[in-house]
C-alpha positions as CSV (number, residue, x, y, z in Angstrom):
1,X,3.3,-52.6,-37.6
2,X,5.7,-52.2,-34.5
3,X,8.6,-49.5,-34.6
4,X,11.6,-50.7,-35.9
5,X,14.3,-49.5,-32.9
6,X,17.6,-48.0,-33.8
7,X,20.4,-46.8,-31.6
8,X,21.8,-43.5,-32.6
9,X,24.5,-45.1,-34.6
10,X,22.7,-47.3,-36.8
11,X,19.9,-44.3,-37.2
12,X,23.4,-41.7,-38.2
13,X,24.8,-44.3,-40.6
14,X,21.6,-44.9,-42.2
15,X,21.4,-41.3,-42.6
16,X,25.1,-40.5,-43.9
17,X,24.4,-43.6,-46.8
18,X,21.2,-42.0,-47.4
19,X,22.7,-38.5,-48.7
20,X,25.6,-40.0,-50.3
21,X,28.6,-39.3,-47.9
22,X,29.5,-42.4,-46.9
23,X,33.0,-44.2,-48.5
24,X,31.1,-45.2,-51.5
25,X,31.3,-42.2,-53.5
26,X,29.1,-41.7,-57.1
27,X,30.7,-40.7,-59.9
28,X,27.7,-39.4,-62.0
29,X,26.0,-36.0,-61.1
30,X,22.1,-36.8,-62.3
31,X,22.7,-40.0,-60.2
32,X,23.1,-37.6,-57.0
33,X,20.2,-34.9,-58.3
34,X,18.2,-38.2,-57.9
35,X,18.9,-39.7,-55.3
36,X,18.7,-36.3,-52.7
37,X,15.7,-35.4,-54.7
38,X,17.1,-31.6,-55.5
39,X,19.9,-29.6,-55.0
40,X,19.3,-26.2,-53.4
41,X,20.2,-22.5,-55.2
42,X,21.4,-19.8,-53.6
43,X,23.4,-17.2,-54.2
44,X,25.7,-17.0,-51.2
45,X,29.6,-18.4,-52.5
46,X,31.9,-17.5,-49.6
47,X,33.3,-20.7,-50.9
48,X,31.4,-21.7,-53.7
49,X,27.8,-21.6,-54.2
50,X,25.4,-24.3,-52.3
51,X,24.6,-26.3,-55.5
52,X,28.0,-26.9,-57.0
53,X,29.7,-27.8,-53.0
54,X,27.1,-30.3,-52.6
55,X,27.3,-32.4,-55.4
56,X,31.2,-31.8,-55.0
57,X,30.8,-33.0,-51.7
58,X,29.2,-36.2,-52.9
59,X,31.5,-36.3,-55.9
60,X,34.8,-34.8,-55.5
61,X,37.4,-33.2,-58.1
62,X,35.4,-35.2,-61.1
63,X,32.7,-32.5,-60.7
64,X,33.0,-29.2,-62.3
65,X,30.0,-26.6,-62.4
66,X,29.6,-26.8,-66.3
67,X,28.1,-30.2,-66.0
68,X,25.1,-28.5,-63.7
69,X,24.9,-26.0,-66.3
70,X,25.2,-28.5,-69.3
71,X,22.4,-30.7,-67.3
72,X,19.9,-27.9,-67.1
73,X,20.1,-25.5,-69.9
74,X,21.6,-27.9,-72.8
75,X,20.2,-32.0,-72.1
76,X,17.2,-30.5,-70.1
77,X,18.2,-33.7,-67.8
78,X,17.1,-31.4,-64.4
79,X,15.0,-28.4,-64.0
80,X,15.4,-25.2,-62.1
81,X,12.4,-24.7,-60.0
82,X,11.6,-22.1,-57.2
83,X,15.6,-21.8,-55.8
84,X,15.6,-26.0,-56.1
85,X,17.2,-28.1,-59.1
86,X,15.5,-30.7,-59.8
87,X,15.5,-34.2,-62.0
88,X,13.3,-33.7,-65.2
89,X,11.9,-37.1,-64.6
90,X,10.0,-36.0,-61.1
91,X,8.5,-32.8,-63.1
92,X,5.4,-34.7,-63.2
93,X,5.0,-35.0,-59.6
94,X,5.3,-30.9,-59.3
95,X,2.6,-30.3,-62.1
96,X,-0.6,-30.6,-60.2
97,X,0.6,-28.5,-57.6
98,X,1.8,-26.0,-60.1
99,X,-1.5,-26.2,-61.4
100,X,-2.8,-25.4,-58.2
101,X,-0.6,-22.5,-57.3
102,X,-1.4,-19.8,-55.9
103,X,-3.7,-21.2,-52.5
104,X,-3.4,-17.8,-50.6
105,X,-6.2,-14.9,-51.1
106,X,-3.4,-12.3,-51.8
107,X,-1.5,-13.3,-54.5
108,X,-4.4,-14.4,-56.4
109,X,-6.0,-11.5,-56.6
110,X,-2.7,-9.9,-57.1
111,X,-2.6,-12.1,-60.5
112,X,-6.3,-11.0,-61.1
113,X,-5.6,-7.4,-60.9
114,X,-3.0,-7.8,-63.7
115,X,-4.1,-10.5,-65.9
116,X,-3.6,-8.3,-69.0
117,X,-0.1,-7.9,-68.1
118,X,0.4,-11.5,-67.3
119,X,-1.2,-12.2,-70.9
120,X,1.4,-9.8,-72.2
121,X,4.1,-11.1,-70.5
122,X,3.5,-15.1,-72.3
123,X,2.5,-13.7,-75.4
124,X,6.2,-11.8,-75.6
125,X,8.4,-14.5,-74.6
126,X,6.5,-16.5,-76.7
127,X,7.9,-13.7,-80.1
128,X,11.4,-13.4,-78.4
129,X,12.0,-15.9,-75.7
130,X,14.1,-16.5,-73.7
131,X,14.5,-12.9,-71.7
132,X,16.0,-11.3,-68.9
133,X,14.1,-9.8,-66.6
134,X,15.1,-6.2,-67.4
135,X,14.0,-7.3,-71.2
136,X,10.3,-7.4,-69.9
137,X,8.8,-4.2,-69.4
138,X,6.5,-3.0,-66.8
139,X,3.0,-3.3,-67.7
140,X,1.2,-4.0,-64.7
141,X,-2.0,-1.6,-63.3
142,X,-1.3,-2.8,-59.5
143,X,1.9,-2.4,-58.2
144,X,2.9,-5.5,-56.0
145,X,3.0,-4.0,-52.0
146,X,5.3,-5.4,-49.4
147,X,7.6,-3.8,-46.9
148,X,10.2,-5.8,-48.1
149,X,13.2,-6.0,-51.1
150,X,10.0,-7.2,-53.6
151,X,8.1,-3.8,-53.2
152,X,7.0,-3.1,-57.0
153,X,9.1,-5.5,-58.1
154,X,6.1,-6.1,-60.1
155,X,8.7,-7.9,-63.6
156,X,9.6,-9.5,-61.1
157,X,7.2,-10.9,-59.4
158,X,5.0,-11.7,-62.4
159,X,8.2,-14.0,-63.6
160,X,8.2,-15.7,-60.3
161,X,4.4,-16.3,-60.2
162,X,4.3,-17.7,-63.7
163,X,6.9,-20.1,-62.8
164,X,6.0,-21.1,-59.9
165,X,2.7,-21.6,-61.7
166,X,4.1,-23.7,-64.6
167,X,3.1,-21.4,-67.3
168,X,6.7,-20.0,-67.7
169,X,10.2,-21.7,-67.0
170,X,13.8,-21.0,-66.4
171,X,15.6,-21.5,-69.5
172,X,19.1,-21.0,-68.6
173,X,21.3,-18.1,-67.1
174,X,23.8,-15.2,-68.4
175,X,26.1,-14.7,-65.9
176,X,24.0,-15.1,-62.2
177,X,20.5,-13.7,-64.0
178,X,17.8,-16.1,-65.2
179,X,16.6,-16.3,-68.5
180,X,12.7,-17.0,-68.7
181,X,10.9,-18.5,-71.8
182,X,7.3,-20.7,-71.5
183,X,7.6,-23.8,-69.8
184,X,6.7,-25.6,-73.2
185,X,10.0,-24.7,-74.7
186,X,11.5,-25.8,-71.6
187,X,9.8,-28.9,-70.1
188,X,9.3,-32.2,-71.9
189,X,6.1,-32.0,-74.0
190,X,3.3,-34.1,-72.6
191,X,4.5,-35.0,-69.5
192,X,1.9,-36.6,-67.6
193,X,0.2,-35.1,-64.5
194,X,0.2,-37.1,-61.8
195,X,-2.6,-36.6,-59.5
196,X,-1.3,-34.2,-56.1
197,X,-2.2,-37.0,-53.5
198,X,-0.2,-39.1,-55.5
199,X,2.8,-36.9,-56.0
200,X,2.7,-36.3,-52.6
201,X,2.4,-39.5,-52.1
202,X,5.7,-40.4,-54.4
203,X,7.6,-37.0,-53.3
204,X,7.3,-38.1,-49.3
205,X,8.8,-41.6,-50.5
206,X,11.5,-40.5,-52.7
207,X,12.5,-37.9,-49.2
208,X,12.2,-40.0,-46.9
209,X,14.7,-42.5,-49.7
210,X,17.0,-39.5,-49.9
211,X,17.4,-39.1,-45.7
212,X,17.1,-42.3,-44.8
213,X,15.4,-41.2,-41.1
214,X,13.0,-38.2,-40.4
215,X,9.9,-37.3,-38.9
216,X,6.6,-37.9,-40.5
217,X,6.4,-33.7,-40.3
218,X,8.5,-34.3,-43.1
219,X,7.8,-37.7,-45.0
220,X,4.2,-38.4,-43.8
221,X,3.2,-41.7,-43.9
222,X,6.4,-43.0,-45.9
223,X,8.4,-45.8,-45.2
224,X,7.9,-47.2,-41.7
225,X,8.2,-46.3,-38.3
226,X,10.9,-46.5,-36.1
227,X,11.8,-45.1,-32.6
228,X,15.6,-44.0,-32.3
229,X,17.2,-44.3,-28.8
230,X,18.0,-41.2,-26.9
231,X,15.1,-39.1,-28.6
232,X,11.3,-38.8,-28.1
233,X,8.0,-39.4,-30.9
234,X,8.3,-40.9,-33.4
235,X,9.9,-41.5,-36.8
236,X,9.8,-43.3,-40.2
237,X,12.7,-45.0,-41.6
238,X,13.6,-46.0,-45.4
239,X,12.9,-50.1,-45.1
240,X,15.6,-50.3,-48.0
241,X,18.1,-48.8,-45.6
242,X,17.7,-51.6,-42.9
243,X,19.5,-54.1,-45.0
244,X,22.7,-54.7,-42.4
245,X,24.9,-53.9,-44.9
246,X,28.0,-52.6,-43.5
247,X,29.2,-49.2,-43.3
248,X,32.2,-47.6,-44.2
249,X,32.6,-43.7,-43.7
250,X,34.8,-41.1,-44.8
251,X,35.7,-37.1,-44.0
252,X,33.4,-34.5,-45.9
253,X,33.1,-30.7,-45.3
254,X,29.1,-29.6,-45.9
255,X,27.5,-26.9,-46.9
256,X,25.3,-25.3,-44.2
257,X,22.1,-25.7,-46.4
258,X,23.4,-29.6,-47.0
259,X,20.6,-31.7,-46.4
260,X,22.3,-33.6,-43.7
261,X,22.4,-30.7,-41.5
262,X,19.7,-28.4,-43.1
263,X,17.1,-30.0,-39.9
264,X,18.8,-27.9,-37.2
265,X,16.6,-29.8,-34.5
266,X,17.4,-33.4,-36.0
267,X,21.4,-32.8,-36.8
268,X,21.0,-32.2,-32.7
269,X,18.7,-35.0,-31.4
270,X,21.1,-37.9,-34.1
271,X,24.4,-36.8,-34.3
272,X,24.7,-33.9,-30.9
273,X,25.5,-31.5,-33.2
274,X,24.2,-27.5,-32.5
275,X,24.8,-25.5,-35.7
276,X,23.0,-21.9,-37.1
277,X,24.1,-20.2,-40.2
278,X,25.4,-17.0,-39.4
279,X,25.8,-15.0,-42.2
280,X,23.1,-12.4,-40.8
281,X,24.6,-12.7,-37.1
282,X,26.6,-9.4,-36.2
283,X,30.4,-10.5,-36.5
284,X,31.2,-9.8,-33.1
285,X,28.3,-12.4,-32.1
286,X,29.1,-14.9,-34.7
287,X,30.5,-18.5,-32.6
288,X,32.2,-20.1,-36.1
289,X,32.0,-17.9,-38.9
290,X,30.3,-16.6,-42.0
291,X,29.7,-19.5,-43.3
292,X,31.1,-22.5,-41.5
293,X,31.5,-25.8,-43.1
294,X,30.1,-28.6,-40.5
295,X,33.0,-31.4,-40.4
296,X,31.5,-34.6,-41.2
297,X,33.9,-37.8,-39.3
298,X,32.5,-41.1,-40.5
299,X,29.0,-41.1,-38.2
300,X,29.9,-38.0,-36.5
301,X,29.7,-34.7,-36.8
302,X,32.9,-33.4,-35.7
303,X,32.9,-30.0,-35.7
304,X,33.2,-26.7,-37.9
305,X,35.4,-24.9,-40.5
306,X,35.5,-20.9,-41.0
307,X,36.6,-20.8,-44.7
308,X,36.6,-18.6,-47.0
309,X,37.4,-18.6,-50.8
310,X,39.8,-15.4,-51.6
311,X,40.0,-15.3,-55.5
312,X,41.8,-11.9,-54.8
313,X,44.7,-13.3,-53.0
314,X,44.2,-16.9,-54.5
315,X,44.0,-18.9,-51.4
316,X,41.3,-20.9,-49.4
317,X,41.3,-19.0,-46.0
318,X,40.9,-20.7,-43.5
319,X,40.4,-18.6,-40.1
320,X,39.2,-21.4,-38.0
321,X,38.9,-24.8,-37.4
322,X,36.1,-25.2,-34.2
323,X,36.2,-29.1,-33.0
324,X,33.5,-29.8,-31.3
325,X,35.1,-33.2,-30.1
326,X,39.2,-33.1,-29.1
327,X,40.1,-33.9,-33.2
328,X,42.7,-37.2,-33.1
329,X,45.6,-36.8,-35.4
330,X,43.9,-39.2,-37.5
331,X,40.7,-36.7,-37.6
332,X,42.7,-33.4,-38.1
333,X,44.8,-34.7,-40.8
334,X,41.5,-36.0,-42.7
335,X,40.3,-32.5,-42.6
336,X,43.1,-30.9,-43.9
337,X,43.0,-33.5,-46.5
338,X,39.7,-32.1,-47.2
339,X,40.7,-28.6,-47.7
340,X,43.2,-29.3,-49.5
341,X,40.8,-31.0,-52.0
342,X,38.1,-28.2,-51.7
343,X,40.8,-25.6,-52.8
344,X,42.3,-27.9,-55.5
345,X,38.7,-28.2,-56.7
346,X,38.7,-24.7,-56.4
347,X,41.5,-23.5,-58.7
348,X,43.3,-22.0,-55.5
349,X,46.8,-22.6,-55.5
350,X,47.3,-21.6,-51.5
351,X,45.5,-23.7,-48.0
352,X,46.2,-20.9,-45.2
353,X,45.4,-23.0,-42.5
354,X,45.0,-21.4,-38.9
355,X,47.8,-21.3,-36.2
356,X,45.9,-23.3,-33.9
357,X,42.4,-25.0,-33.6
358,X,39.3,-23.0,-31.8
359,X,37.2,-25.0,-29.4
C-alpha cells in the first residue's frame, strides 16, 4: 500500500481528535479510559494528580475524582495496573503477558529464592484480604538488592511482582496507599486469555486508535502508513481518522505526562513544540517551572504555564505564563479562561495570575 501523505496540519488535528481535545468534548469518564487506552498514576499533584487532570482535561468541571475512584474500587469498570488505569474490558489482552511475567534472569530467581514467602503472602490475603502493605509481614529468606529506594523493600516488592504477575491485584486505596487482595476477588472471573501475539496485535491497534499518528516503534504494524511533511521515516496513521471530517479546536492546559505530549521527540517533529518535565531539574536551571502545563491552541501547541495549586493560601498560582508563539488577545484570554476553570474545578476560590507573560 502507498503512504498516505499528510501536511503537518492535517497529521496535528488528527492527533488532537484522537486524544479527545478537540471542540467535541465527552461527557462520560469510561468513554475517555477507552478511548486513550489508560490513564497514567502518579503521585506528583503540584496541581492535581496526572489521572484526575487528564480526564478533566478531556472533560471539564463534570468530572470529579470520586467517579475514578467509584469506577475502580466499586463497578470494577477499570483496573489499576502497574502505575496505568485501565478499562476492565481490555484485561484480557494483558493476561498472557501477565502470565509471562517475569522475562529477565534476575527477578525470577529473585521469586524462586522466596517462593515460600510468596505462597504465604496469597494464602494471607486470601484469610484477610484486602491489606496494606505494612499489614504483610516480612517473610522473605533473600532480601531484594538494589542501590536504589527498593533496597529490601522485599513487602514490597513481592506485592508488585504478584501483580504485575496477575496472581494478586489492586483492590482499592486508603488515603494514597494501595490495598492488595488476589486478583480473583478483583478481576472478572473467567475472563478469556487472549493469545500475546494477538493482544499485541489488538493493544498496537487500539494505540495507534487512541493517537491517531505515531511511529511503528510504537504501534507496529497498525493502521497504515503514512509520511508527514517536514519529518523523515515513516509512520502509521488510524485509517478511521482520514475521514475529512472537519475540525474544530479548542484551548486545553495538559498535563506533562498527557499523551499528546508524553513523545517528547514527536510533540517536536508535529506541532514544534520542545518541552522536558523538570521537576528533578535544579530550580535555578529550570526554563518553565515545576511542573508546567503545555498550552494547547486549536492545532498548536502554544506554549507553557508554571502553576501551582496552593491549598494553604487557597489560590491557583500562577508564576508564569511562557508563550512560545507572541499569544493574540484572542489566545491569552482563552488561557485565562482555562485557569480560571482548572481552579474552579479545583475548589480554589483565587487565579493569581502573573504581572506579565515570560517568553
Amino acid at each position: 500500500m502507498a503512504p498516505h501523505r499528510l501536511d503537518r496540519a492535517t497529521a496535528r488535528r488528527i492527533a488532537v481528535r484522537a486524544q479527545l481535545l478537540d471542540a467535541l468534548r465527552p461527557t462520560d469518564l469510561l468513554a475517555v479510559v477507552d478511548r486513550l487506552t489508560f490513564l497514567q498514576l502518579d503521585p506528583t499533584a503540584a496541581v492535581a494528580p496526572n489521572a484526575d487532570l487528564v480526564a478533566w482535561t478531556r472533560l471539564g468541571a463534570g468530572y470529579r475524582p470520586e467517579q475514578l475512584t467509584r469506577a475502580l474500587e466499586d463497578e470494577r469498570a477499570l483496573f489499576e495496573h502497574r502505575a496505568m488505569v485501565r478499562p476492565m474490558t481490555d484485561l484480557g489482552l494483558h493476561l498472557a503477558d501477565m502470565a509471562a511475567w517475569p522475562e529477565d534472569a534476575r527477578r525470577r530467581d529473585w521469586l524462586a529464592a522466596n517462593d515460600a514467602f510468596r505462597r504465604y503472602v496469597l494464602d494471607l490475603l486470601r484469610d484477610s484480604g484486602p491489606l496494606l502493605s505494612r499489614d504483610v509481614p516480612d517473610r522473605s529468606v533473600v532480601p531484594w538488592p538494589s542501590t536504589g529506594w527498593t533496597n529490601n523493600r522485599n513487602v514490597t516488592q513481592m506485592l508488585e511482582f504478584l501483580a504485575a504477575r496477575g496472581e494478586i491485584a489492586i483492590a482499592g486505596r486508603v488515603g494514597r496507599q494501595r490495598t492488595w487482595d488476589l486478583a480473583e476477588r478483583v478481576y472478572p472471573p473467567g475472563t478469556p486469555v487472549v493469545p500475546a501475539e494477538d493482544a499485541r496485535r489488538a493493544r498496537d491497534e487500539r494505540m495507534l486508535r487512541s493517537l491517531g499518528v505515531a511511529r511503528p516503534l510504537v504501534v507496529g504494524a497498525a493502521g497504515e502508513p503514512a509520511e508527514i511533511e517536514g519529518t523523515s521515516g515513516p509512520w502509521r496513521v488510524d485509517p478511521a481518522a482520514l475521514d475529512g471530517a472537519p475540525f474544530a479546536g479548542r484551548t486545553a492546559l495538559l498535563s506533562p505526562f498527557d499523551r499528546l505530549v508524553h513523545d517528547r521527540k514527536r510533540a517536536l517533529e508535529l506541532f514544534d513544540f520542545e518541552y522536558r518535565l523538570e521537576m528533578y531539574v535544579p530550580k535555578a536551571q529550570r526554563r518553565w517551572g515545576y511542573f508546567a502545563l503545555p498550552v494547547l491552541h486549536h492545532d498548536r501547541l502554544v506554549g507553557k504555564v508554571d502553576a501551582t495549586a496552593d491549598r494553604k493560601a487557597k489560590a491557583l498560582r500562577v508564576d508564569a505564563i511562557h508563550e512560545d508563539v507572541p499569544f493574540t488577545p484572542e489566545v491569552t484570554a482563552a488561557v485565562h479562561e482555562e485557569l480560571a476553570a482548572l481552579a474552579s474545578w479545583l475548589d480554589l476560590p483565587e487565579l493569581r495570575l502573573p504581572s506579565t507573560t515570560a517568553a
